[in-house]
Backbone as CSV, one residue per row, in Angstrom:
resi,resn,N_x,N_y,N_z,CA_x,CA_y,CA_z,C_x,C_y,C_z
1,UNK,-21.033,77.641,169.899,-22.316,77.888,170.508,-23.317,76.873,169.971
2,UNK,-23.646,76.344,170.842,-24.981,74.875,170.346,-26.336,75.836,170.336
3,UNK,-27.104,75.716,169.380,-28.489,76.240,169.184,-29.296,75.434,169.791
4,UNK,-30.446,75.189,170.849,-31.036,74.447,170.877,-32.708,74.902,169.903
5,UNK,-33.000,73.630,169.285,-34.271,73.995,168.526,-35.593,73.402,169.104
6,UNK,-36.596,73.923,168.927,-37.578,72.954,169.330,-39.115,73.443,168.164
7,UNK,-39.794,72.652,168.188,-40.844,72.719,167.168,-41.882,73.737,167.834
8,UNK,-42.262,74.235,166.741,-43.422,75.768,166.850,-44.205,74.787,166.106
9,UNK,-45.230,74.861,166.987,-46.914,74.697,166.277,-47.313,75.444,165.567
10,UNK,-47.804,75.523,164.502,-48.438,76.804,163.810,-49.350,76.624,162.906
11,UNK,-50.502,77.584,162.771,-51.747,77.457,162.539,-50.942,77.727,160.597
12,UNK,-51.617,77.071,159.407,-51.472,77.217,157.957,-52.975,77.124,157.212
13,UNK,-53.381,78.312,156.709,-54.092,78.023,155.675,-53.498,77.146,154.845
14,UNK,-54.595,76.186,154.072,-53.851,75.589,152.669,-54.660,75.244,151.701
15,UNK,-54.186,75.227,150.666,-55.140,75.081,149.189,-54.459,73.661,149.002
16,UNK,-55.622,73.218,148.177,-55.800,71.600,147.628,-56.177,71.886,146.436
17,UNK,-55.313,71.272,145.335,-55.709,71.087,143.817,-56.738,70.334,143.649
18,UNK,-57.331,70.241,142.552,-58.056,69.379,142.056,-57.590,67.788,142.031
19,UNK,-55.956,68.030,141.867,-55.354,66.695,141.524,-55.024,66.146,143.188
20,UNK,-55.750,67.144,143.868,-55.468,66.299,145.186,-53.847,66.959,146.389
21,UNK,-53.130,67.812,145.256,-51.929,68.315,145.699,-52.179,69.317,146.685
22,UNK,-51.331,69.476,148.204,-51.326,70.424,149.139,-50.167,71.542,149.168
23,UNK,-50.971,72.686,149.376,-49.850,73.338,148.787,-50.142,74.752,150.317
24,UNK,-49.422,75.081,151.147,-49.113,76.129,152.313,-49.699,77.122,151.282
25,UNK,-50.247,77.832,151.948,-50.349,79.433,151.647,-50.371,80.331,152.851
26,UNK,-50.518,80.428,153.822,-50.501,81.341,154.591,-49.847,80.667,156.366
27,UNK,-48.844,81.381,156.868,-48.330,80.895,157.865,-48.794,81.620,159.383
28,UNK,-49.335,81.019,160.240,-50.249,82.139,161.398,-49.350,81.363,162.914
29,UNK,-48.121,82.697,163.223,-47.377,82.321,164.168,-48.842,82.057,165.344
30,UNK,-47.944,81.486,166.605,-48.610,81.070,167.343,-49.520,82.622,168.338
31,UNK,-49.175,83.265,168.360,-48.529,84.861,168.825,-49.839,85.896,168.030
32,UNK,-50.461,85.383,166.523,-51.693,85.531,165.683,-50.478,86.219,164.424
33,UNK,-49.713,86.527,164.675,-48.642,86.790,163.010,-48.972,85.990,162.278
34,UNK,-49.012,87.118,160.931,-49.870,85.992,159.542,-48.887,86.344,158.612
35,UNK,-47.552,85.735,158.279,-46.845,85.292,157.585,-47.363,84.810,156.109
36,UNK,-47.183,85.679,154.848,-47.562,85.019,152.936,-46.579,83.689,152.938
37,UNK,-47.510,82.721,152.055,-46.125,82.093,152.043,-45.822,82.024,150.663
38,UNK,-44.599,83.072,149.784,-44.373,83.023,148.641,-44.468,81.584,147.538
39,UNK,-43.578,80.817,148.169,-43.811,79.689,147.242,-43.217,78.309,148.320
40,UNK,-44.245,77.417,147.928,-43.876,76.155,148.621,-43.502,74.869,147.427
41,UNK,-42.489,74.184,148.253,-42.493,73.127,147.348,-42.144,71.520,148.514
42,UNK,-42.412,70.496,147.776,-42.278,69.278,148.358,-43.398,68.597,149.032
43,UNK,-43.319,68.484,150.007,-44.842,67.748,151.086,-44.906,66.091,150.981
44,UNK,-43.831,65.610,149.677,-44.549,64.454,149.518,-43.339,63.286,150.220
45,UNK,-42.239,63.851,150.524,-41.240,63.179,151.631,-41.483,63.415,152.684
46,UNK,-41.376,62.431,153.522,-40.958,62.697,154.991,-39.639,62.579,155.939
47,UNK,-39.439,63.281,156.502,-37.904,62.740,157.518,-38.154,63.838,158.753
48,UNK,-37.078,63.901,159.324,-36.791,64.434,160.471,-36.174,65.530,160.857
49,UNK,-37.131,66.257,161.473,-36.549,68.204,161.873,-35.399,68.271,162.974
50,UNK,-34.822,69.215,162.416,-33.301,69.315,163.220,-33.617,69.013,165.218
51,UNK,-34.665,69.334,164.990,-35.504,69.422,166.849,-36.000,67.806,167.121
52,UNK,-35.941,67.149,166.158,-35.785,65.893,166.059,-37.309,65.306,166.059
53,UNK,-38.168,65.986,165.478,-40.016,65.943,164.814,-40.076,64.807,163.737
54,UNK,-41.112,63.917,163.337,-40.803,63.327,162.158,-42.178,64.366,161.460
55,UNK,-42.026,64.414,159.980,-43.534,64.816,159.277,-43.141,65.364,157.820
56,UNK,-43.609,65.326,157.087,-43.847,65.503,155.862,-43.139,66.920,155.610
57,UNK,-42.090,67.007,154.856,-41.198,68.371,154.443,-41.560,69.133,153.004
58,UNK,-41.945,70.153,154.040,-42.479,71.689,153.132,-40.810,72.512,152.952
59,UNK,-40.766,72.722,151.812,-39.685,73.913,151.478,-40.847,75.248,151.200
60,UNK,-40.867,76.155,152.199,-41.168,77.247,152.008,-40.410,78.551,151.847
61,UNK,-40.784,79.661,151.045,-40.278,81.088,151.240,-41.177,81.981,151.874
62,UNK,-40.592,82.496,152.909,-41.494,83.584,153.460,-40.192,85.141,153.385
63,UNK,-41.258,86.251,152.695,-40.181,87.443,152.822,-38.611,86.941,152.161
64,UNK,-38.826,86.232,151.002,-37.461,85.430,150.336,-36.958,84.742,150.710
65,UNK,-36.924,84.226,151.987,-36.047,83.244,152.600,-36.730,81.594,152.785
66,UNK,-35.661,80.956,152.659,-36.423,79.325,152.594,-36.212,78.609,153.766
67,UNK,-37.630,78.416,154.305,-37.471,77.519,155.918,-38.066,76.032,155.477
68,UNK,-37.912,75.913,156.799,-38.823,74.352,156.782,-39.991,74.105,157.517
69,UNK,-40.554,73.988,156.763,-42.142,73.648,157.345,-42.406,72.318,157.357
70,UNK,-43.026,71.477,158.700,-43.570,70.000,158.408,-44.674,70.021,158.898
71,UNK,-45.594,68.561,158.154,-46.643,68.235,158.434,-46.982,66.937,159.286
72,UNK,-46.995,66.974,160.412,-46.966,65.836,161.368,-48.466,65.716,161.685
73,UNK,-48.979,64.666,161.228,-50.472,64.131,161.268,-51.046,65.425,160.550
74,UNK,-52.139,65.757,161.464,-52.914,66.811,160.992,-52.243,68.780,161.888
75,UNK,-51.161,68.230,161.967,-50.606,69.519,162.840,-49.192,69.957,162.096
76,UNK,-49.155,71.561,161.318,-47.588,71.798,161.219,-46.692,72.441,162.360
77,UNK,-45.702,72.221,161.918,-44.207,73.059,162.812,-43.812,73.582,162.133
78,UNK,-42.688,74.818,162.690,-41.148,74.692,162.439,-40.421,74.483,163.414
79,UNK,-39.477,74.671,163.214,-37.946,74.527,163.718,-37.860,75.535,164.386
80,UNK,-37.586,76.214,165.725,-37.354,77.616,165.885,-36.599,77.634,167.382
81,UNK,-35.859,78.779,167.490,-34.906,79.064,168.581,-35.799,79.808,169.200
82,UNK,-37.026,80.521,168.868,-38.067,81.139,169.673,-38.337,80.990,171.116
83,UNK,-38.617,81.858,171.911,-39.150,81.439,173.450,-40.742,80.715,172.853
84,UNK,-41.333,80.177,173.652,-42.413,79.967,173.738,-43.713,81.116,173.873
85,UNK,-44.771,81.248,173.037,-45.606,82.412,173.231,-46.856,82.164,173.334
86,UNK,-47.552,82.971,173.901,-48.937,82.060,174.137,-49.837,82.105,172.925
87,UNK,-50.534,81.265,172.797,-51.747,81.188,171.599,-52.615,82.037,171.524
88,UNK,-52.920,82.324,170.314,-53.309,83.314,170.183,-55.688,82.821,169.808
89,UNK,-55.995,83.596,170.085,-57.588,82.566,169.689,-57.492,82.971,168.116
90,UNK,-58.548,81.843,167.469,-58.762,81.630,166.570,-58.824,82.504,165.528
91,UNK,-58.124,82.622,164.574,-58.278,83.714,163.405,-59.218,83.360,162.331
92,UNK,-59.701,84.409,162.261,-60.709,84.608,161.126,-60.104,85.285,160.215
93,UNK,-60.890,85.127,158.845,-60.053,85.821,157.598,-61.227,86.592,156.802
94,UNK,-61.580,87.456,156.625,-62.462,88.088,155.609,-61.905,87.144,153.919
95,UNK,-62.913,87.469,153.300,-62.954,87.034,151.926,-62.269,87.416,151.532
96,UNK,-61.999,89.087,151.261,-61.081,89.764,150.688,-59.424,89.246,150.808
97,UNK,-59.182,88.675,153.104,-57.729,88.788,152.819,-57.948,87.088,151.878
98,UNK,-58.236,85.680,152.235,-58.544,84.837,151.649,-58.159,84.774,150.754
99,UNK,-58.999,85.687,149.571,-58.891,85.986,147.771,-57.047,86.279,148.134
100,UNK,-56.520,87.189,148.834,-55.350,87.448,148.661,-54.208,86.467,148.937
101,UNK,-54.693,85.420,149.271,-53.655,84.311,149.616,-53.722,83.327,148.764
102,UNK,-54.172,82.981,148.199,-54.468,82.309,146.773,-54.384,83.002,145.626
């Protein structure tokens, strides 16, 4: 069985160190699902998503499991066997959830 993949747009909060480092924290399917993102690592390679995307490779965990997240210009993906869903408008975050993602 061949999977076909294709790239999900998806909205990411993200925190910036002092030292300049980007780091995912929060993943917002297209659909308005707001995905934690336990722990990220990488950002500073780039190559090419199985859907055949070029952009900067995030190793993320969401709910324990490790996907791939990229950063192509100023826009991320993933990888996903998903149907297509419509966009969702703009999310807002109270302070409170905010404080909780950092």
């Amino acid at each position: 069985m061949n999977v076909s993949l294709r790239p999900v747009y998806v909205d990411v909060i993200e925190q910036r160190t002092s030292e300049g480092v980007l780091i995912p924290r929060l993943l917002i399917w297209p659909d308005g699902r707001k995905f934690r993102i336990e722990k990220a690592e990488g950002g500073k390679a780039f190559g090419i998503s199985e859907s055949g995307q070029n952009g900067r490779i995030f190793d993320i965990w969401i709910y324990g499991r490790k996907r791939r997240l990229y950063l192509q210009k100023d826009r991320y993906f993933v990888d996903s066997t998903a149907r297509p869903v419509p966009a969702h408008d703009p999310i807002e975050l109270t302070d409170e959830e905010l404080l909780e993602i950092i």
